[in-house]
C-alpha positions in Angstrom: 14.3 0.6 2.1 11.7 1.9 4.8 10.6 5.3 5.8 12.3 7.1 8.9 8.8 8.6 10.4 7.5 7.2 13.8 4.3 8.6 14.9 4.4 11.9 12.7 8.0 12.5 13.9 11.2 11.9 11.9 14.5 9.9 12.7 17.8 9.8 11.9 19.1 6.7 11.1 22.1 5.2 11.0 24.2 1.6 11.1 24.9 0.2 14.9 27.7 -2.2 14.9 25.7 -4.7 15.7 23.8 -7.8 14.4 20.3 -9.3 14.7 20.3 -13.0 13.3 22.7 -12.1 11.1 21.5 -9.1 9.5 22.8 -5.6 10.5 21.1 -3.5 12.8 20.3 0.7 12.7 19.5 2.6 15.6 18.3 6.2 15.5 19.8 8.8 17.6 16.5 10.3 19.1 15.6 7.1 21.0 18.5 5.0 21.0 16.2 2.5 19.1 17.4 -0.4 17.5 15.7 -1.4 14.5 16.6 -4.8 12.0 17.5 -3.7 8.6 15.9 -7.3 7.5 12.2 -6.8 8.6 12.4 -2.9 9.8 11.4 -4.2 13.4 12.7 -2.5 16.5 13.9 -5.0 18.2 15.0 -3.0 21.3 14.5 0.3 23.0 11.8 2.8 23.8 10.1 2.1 20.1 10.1 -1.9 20.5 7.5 -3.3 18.9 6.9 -0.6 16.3 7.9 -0.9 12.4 9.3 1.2 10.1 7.2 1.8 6.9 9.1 -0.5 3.8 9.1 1.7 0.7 9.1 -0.8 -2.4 11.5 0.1 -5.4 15.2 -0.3 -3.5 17.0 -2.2 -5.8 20.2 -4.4 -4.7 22.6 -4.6 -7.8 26.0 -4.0 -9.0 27.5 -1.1 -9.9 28.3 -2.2 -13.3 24.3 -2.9 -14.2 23.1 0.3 -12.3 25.3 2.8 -14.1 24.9 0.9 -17.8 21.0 1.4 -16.9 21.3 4.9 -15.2 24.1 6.8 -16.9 23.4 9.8 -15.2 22.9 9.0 -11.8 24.5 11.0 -8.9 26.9 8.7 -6.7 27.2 9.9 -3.0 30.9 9.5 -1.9 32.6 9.4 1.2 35.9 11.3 2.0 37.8 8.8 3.3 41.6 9.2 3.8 44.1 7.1 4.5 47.4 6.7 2.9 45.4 8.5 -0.4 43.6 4.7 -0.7 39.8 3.9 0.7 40.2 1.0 3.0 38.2 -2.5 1.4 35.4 -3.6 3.3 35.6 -5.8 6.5 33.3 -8.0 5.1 35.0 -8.6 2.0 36.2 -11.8 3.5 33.2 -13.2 4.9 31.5 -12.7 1.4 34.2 -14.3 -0.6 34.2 -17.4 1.8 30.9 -19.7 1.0 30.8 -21.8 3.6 31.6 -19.1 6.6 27.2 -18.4 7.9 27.3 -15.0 9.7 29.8 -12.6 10.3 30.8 -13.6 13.6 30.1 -17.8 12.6 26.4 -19.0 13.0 24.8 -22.4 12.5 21.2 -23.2 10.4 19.2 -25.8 10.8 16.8 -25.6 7.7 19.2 -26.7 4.7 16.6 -26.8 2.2 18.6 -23.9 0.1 22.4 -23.8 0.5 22.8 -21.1 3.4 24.8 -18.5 1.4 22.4 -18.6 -1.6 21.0 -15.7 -2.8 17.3 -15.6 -2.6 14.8 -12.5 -3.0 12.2 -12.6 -0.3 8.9 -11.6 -0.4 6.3 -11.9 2.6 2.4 -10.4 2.2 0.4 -10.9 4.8 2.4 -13.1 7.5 3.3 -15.4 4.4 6.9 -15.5 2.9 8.0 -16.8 0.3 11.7 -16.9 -1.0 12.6 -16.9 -4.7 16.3 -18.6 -5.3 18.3 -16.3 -7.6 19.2 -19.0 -9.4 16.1 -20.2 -10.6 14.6 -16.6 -11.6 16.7 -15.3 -14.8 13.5 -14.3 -17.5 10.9 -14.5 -14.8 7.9 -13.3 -15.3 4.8 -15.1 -13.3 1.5 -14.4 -11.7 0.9 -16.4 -8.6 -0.8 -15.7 -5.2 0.7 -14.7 -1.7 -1.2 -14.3 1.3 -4.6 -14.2 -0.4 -3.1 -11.3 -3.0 -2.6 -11.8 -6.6 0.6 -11.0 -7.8 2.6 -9.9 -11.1 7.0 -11.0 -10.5 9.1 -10.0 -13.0 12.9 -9.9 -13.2 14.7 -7.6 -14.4 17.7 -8.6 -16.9 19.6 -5.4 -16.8 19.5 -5.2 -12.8 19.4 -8.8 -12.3 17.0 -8.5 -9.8 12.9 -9.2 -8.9 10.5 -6.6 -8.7 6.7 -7.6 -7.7 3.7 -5.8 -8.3 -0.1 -5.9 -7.1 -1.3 -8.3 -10.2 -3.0 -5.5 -12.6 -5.9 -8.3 -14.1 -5.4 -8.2 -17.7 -7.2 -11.3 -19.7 -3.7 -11.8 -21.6 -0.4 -13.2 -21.3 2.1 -10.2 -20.1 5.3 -10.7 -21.8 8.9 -8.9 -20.9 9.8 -6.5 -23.7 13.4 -5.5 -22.9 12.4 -2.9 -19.5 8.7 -3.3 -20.7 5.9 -5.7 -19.2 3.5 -6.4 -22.2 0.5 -7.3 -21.8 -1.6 -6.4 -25.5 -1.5 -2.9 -25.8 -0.7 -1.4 -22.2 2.8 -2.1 -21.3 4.6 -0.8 -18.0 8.1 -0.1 -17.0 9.7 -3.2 -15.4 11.5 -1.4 -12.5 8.8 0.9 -11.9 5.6 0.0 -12.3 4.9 2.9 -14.2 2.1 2.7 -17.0 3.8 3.7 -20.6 1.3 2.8 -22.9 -2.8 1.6 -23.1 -5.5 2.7 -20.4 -4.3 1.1 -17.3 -2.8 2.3 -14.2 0.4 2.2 -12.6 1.4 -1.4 -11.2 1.3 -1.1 -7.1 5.1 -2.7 -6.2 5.8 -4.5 -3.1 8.5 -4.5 -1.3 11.4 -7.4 -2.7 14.3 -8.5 0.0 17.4 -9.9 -1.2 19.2 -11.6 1.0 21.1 -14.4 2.0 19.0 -17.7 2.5 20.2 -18.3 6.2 19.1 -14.7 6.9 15.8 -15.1 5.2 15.0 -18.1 7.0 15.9 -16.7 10.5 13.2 -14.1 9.9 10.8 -16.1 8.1 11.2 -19.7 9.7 8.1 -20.8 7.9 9.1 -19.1 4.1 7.9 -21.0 0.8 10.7 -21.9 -1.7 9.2 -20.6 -5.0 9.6 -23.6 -7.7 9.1 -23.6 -11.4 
């Protein structure tokens, strides 16, 4: 998720048809920019080299485990019609096929993760590091990135991993169901937001999931996170 303001001016964004290593591509209709939903790079046009702003807190989940978390959330849906049924998605092939890398067929070099496994990314300061899905279920670690201390927790209900700036506490934090303990403050898990105690907010960071073979096109030099 990134902000849409360039400069102090706004722009209106929307999907290209097109692909950047693999990862889909928006342009904006003000300057014909195209911009990398990956990295939020533009990547060619009169904006190149400029980046949008990445706004932590987008969460990539099912349906199923958004709306058991937030019943009441508003659902934006398109008015598609044709023969009374919405069309399924062209990808749905190329996501049910595990060995297919890339839309369009693509090769990887670095097979140190299998190239259609999940991973949530994280890069701080022109370091990366990528956390396999499969290794993060119950999660909840403080490590360094880049020279900044850092608080990961996943998220059970989302099945996903939020980071935060590392708050400092002298005791163990421990997950209580949406809660991260830590004595007596505690602080929403998908937030960040302080609930109980003295302390502040958590600061998030901005999470990526995505595909391994994606990841690593962006981030050629990316950790693999291990317990």
């Amino acid at each position: 998720m990134y902000g849409r303001s360039i400069d102090g001016k706004s722009l209106t964004l929307e999907a290209s048809g097109r692909l950047y290593r693999d990862a889909l591509v928006l342009v904006d209709r003000e300057s014909d920019t195209l911009w990398t939903q990956e990295n939020g790079k533009a990547v060619k046009g009169k904006l190149l080299g400029q980046t949008l702003e990445p706004i932590p807190g987008g969460v990539t989940t099912t349906w199923a485990r958004w709306k058991a978390a937030h019943p009441d959330t508003r659902v934006l849906k398109k008015n598609i019609k044709e023969s009374g049924k919405q069309k399924e998605s062209v990808y749905a092939d190329y996501f049910a096929n595990p060995d297919k890398v890339g839309v369009l067929g693509s090769s990887l070099k670095d097979r140190r993760l299998p190239p259609k496994s999940t991973v949530f990314g994280l890069a701080v300061a022109g370091h990366a590091r990528a956390y396999p899905a499969k290794k993060i279920r119950g999660l909840l670690v403080r490590e360094s990135l880049g020279g900044k201390r850092l608080l990961l927790a996943y998220s059970q209900k989302l099945d996903t991993l939020f980071a935060y700036g590392d708050p400092g506490g002298s005791e163990s934090p421990k997950i209580n169901g949406n809660r991260i303990q830590e004595g007596p403050e505690s602080w929403d898990l998908s937030t960040g937001k302080a609930l109980a105690g003295t302390a502040d907010d958590l600061k998030p960071l901005p999470v990526i999931r995505s595909f391994w073979y994606v990841w690593v096109r962006f981030h050629p030099k990316t950790e693999i996170w291990k317990k």
